[in-house]
C-alpha positions as CSV (number, residue, x, y, z in Angstrom):
1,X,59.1,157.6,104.7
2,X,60.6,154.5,105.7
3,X,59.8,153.8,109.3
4,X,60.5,150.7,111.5
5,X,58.9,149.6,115.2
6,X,60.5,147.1,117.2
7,X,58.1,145.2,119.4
8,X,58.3,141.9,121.4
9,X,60.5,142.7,124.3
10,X,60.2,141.7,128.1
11,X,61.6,139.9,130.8
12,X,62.2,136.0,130.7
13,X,63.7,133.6,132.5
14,X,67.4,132.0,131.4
15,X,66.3,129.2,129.1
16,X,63.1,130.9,127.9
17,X,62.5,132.2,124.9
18,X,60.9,135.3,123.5
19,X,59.9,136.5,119.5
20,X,60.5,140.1,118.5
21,X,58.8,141.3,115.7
22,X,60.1,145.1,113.5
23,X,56.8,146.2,111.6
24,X,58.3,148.0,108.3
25,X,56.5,151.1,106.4
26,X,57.4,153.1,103.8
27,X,59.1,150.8,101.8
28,X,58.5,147.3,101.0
29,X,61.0,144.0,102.6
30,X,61.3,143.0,98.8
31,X,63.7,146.1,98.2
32,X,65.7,146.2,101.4
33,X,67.4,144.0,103.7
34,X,66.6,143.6,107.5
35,X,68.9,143.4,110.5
36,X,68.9,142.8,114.4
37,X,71.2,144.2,116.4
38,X,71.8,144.6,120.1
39,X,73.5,147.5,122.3
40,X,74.2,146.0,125.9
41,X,74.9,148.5,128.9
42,X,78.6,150.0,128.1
43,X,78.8,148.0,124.9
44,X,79.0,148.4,121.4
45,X,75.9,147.6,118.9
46,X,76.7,144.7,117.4
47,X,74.8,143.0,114.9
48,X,72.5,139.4,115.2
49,X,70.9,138.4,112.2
50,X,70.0,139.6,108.4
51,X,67.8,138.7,106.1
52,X,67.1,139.7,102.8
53,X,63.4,138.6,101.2
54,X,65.1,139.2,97.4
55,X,67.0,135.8,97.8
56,X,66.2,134.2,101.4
57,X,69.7,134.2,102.6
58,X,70.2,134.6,105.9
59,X,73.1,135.4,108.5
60,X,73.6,135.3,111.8
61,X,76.3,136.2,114.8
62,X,78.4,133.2,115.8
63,X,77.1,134.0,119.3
64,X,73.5,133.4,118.6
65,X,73.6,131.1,115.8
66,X,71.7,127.8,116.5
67,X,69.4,129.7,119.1
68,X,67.9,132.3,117.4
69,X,66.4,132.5,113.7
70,X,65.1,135.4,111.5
71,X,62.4,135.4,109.2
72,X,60.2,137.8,107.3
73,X,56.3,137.7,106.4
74,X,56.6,140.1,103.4
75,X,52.7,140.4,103.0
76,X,52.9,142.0,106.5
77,X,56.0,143.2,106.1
78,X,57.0,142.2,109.1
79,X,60.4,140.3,110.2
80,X,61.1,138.5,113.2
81,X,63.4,137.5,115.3
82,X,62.7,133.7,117.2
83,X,64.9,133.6,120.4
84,X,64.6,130.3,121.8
85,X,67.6,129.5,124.9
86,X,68.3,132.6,125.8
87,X,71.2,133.3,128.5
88,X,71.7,136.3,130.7
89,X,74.2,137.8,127.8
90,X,71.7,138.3,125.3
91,X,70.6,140.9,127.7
92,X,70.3,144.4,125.3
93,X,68.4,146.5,123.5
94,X,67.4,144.6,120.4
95,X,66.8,147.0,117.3
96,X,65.6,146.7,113.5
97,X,67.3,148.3,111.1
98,X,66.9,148.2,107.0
99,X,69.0,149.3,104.2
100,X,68.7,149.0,100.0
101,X,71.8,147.8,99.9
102,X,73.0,143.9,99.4
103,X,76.1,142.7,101.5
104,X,77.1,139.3,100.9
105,X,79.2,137.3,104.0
106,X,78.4,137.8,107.7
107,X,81.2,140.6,108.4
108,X,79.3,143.1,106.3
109,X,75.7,141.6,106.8
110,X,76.1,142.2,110.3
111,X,77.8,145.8,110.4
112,X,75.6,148.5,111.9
113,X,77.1,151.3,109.6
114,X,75.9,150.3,106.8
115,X,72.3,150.2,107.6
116,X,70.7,153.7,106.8
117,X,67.4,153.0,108.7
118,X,66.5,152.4,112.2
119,X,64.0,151.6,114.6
120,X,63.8,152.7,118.2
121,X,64.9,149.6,120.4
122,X,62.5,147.2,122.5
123,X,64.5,145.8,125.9
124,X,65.4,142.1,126.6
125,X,66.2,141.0,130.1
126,X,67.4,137.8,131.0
127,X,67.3,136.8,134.4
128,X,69.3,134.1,135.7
């Protein structure tokens, strides 16, 4: 069964910076792809970052790219998100998510419908 647990979450301070980490089972990073999205208070989910451990690419929103980087320790299967800077917008619900299949470009590396799997969300508050 292909489970995923979001951790990492918290309160910080505009500026700070905070690492979330999305624990996979059931299935190994090798044969899926990884996402982070986000789901502010009256707003849509929208993805943050992918990454696939087949080939190492890597993609990011426009709005966190720079600040925030994704990257995966497949012998814990384990993926993290790095959020250094962070502003009072990033405020969300961060999730993990994971699907088998391969997108290439941003627009569809970032698109929460096509990821079958998800975890339950961990909370980021940034204060100002």
């Amino acid at each position: 069964e292909v489970q995923l647990q979001a951790s990492g979450g918290g309160l910080v301070q505009a500026g700070g910076s905070l690492r979330l980490s999305c624990a996979a089972s059931g299935f190994t990073l090798d044969d899926y792809v990884i996402g982070w999205f986000r789901q502010a208070p009256g707003k849509a989910r929208e993805g943050v970052s992918r990454i696939s451990s087949r080939d190492g690419s890597t993609y990011y929103a426009d709005s966190v790219k720079g600040r925030f980087t994704i990257s995966s320790d497949n012998a814990k299967n384990t993926v993290y998100l790095q959020m250094n800077s962070l502003k009072p917008e990033d405020t969300a619900v961060y999730y993990c998510a994971a699907d088998r299949r391969y997108y290439r470009g941003t627009y569809y590396a970032l698109r929460p419908d096509l990821y079958n799997y998800w975890g339950q969300g961990t909370q980021v508050t940034v204060s100002s």
